[in-house]
Steps between C-alpha positions, in 0.01 A plus 500: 500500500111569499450103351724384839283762756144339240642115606544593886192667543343182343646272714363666755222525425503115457541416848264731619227185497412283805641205387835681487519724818410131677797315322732764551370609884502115570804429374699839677335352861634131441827619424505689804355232691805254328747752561389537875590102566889529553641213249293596240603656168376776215613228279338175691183697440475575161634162405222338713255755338575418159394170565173631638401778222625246190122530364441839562553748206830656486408866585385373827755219567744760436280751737534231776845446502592876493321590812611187687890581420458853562275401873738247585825701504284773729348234724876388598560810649235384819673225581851701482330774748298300741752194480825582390481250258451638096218353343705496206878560399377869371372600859832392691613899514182588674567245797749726716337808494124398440547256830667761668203679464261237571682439871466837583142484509485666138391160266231656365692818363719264345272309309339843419887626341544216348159484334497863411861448378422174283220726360707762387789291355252291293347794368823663380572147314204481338527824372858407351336167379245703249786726437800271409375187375350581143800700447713171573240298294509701190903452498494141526294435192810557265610092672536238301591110591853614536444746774222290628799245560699760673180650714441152606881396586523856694203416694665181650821711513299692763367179679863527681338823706141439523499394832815414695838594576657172311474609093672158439219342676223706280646413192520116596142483542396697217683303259308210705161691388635516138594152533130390605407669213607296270315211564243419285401568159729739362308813340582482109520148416289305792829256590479368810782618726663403845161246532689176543202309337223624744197653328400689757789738474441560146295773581767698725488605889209700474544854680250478783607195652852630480369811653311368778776244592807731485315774706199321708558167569901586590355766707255292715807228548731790564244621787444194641870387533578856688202603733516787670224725672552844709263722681366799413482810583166645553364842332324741707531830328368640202652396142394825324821690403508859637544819310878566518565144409285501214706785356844339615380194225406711223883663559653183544280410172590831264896405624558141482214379255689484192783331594308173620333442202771486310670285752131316388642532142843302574413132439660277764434786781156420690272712761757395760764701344228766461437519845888489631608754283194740543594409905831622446447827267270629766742407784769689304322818467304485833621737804396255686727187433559378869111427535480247168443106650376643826182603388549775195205649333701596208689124505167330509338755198819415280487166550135428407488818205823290364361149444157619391593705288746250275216289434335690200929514397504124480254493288566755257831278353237180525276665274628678255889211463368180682797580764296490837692693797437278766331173612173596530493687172672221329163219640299805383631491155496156470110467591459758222669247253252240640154728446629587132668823553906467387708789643744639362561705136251362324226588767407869374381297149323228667336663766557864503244603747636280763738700586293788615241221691806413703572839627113554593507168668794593696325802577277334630661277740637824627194612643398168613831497747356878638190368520550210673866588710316823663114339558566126499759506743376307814339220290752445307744429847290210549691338232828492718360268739410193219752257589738342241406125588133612391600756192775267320256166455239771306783613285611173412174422393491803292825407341352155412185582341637816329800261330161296374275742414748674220494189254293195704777286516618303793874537343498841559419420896832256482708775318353758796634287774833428323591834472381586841706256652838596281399853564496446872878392511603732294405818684645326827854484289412858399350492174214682374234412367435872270805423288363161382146641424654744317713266293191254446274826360788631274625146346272463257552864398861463472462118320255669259742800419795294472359257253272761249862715530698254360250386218441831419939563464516150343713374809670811542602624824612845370210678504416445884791689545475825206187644532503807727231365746673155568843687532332700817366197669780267442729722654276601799472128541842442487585790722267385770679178503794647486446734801463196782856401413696661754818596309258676253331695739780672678677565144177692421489661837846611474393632136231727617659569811800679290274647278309660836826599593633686211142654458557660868879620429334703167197636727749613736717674249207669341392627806 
């Protein structure tokens, strides 16, 4: 207990420096200012700035990306008040009530809720964050390759989820990422696989140009092929939340806080989810249900305390099992891979301390988003009016020199732009891209596991299925695959539901 509260206090005391209150205050305001520019996404930003911090050291790499994810999922919320557009998937539940609001002649107390709110709900999960994830850490270093196997198979079982409403969909494309994979060098014996005789793919698809294609390039195609542009609402009153509204948030906080980070804990359920379900709690137990979508304090509060607040849970299961919650988590984790850091089990023995940096660096970004939502606030409006034919050209560009800049190699530019491309009809068909990145980060993993299992059994499949550990995860995998059959699901529905039912008839009785 006292080592865990000695390793927080040092981390932060370790970005209490200027060069680290910079990276972390600059990268908090570009994530608002990407999450402001409707189109853009938490995870098109930290994919692009992985490319961009590749040669810094990983503490502020790391630093970077935090603040940016957390900015960019508050920054959406302007766009959803002053445009009824979300900035990003997360902010969709603020757009009825926060523009209801914002036509009323109130924009400015919106954007103050939904700053104060975002505030508040980050807080909580960070909080949680220092709380839960040694805890979670310390149990997983009993794994071995066998229930490395399983971690990694039930982290593409949850690819069906992540983002979506088609699992069959999710799973297609993260056995695509698991596919991609495979090509190259396999990892115990250096034998070429899936090459076809070209040298260049010896080496594998590197991550960033994956990254970068899947998430930047498709986006700037995806913008381009579907312009659209919408006026907005000007802001004339003051954005600083008043008394009784401030206390409303700390309620709404104390009631509905813990609930949302675990939703954050639930791999496969991201900030969207967050905010819906934190929407609908508070329109469940409001007296005031008629007024939610036309302009709700309390709808706008839930909404914004909901998705903030699941970000510190999606990346408490990143950390401590290498399952990351949601999309942006899952580009998070994979740019941790890339500076050196592997989460997952084996992270409180590698890099112990990193843990507790992570919560102070979400901390952090927390105060960057006050900071800058309740000061910043006309400035940063500015950025609505950038068009896309000027913004999508500089992004491109970004895309291109970031693919070269991980490894110098043209290839890398080629595999960008293929990806891209593929990536680009695939969303318009409905696939996403989170599944595949998810199945390209946990491949080798899962190769790795599958192969050092069965030396270490002498070809035997037996013991992926006996020890304790892999007997939990293979049947939560299963289950979970088992649960988007629909004959399945109403058979367990019909289970519990008779269950609920003789439960009642007993209370009854009793009473």
């Amino acid at each position: 207990m006292l080592t865990g509260l000695a390793d927080l206090g040092q981390a932060y005391l370790n970005i209490l420096n200027f060069t680290s209150l910079a990276y972390g205050l600059s990268g908090a305001l570009l994530g608002i200012i990407v999450g402001c520019l409707p189109g853009l996404s938490a995870t098109l930003c930290i994919a692009l700035l992985t490319t961009l911090t590749i040669k810094l050291a990983a503490n502020d790499a790391i630093l970077i990306l935090i603040c940016s994810y957390v900015g960019t999922l508050y920054g959406g919320s302007r766009t959803a008040i002053l445009l009824n557009i979300p900035g990003t998937a997360a902010n969709a539940a603020s757009c009825a009530d926060g523009h209801a609001l914002a036509l009323r002649g109130e924009a400015g107390r919106a954007i103050g809720i939904a700053t104060s709110g975002a505030f508040s709900g980050t807080l909580f999960g960070v909080l949680c964050l220092a709380a839960f994830t040694p805890v979670l850490a310390e149990v997983s270093l009993s794994f071995g390759a066998y229930e490395f196997f399983w971690l990694a198979l039930l982290g593409v079982a949850m690819s069906g989820s992540i983002v979506g409403n088609d699992p069959l969909k999710g799973w297609l494309m993260g056995t695509l990422g698991l596919f991609v994979a495979q090509i190259g060098q396999e990892g115990l014996y250096a034998y070429d696989r899936f090459t076809f005789g070209w040298s260049q793919l010896s080496g594998g698809i590197s991550l960033i140009p994956a990254l970068v294609g899947a998430f930047g390039f498709a986006e700037v195609l995806t913008t381009l092929a579907d312009p659209v542009e919408r006026k907005m609402v000007e802001m004339r009153d003051s954005v600083l939340p008043r008394f009784r509204e401030g206390r409303a948030i700390l309620a709404h906080r104390a009631a509905f806080g813990g609930d949302r980070v675990l939703t954050g804990l639930m791999p496969g359920v991201g900030e969207d989810a967050g905010a819906w379900m934190s929407y609908a709690a508070a329109k469940a137990v409001s007296k005031e249900k008629e007024q939610f979508g036309k302009g709700s304090i309390d709808g706008l509060m839930a909404a914004e305390t909901g998705d903030m607040s699941s970000i510190p849970g999606h990346i408490i299961p990143a950390l401590a099992l290498g399952i990351p919650g949601s999309a942006p988590s899952a580009v998070l984790m994979a740019a941790m891979i890339i500076h050196g850091i592997q989460p997952g089990p084996m992270l409180m023995i590698q890099h112990p301390q990193f843990i507790y940096d992570v919560v102070a660096m979400t901390s952090l970004a927390t105060v960057s988003i006050l900071i800058f939502g309740l000061f910043l606030i006309k400035p940063l409006l500015l950025v609505l009016k950038i068009r896309r034919a000027v913004l999508m050209p500089i992004i491109f560009l970004l895309c291109t020199v970031g693919a070269f800049a991980s490894a110098s190699r043209l290839f890398d530019i080629y595999c960008m732009i293929a990806i891209g491309i593929g990536a680009f009809f695939l969303r318009r068909r409905g696939y996403q891209m989170a599944p595949f990145v998810l199945g390209l980060v946990l491949g080798g993993l899962l190769d790795k596991s599958l192969r050092r299992g069965l030396v270490l059994s002498d070809g035997s499949i037996e013991p992926f299925f006996t020890r304790p550990i892999s007997i939990g995860f293979a049947t939560v995998t299963i289950l979970i695959l088992l649960l988007y059959i629909p004959a399945f699901k109403a058979l367990i529905s019909n289970i519990t539901g008779g269950i609920s039912r003789q439960i009642g008839r007993l209370t009854s009785r009793h009473a």
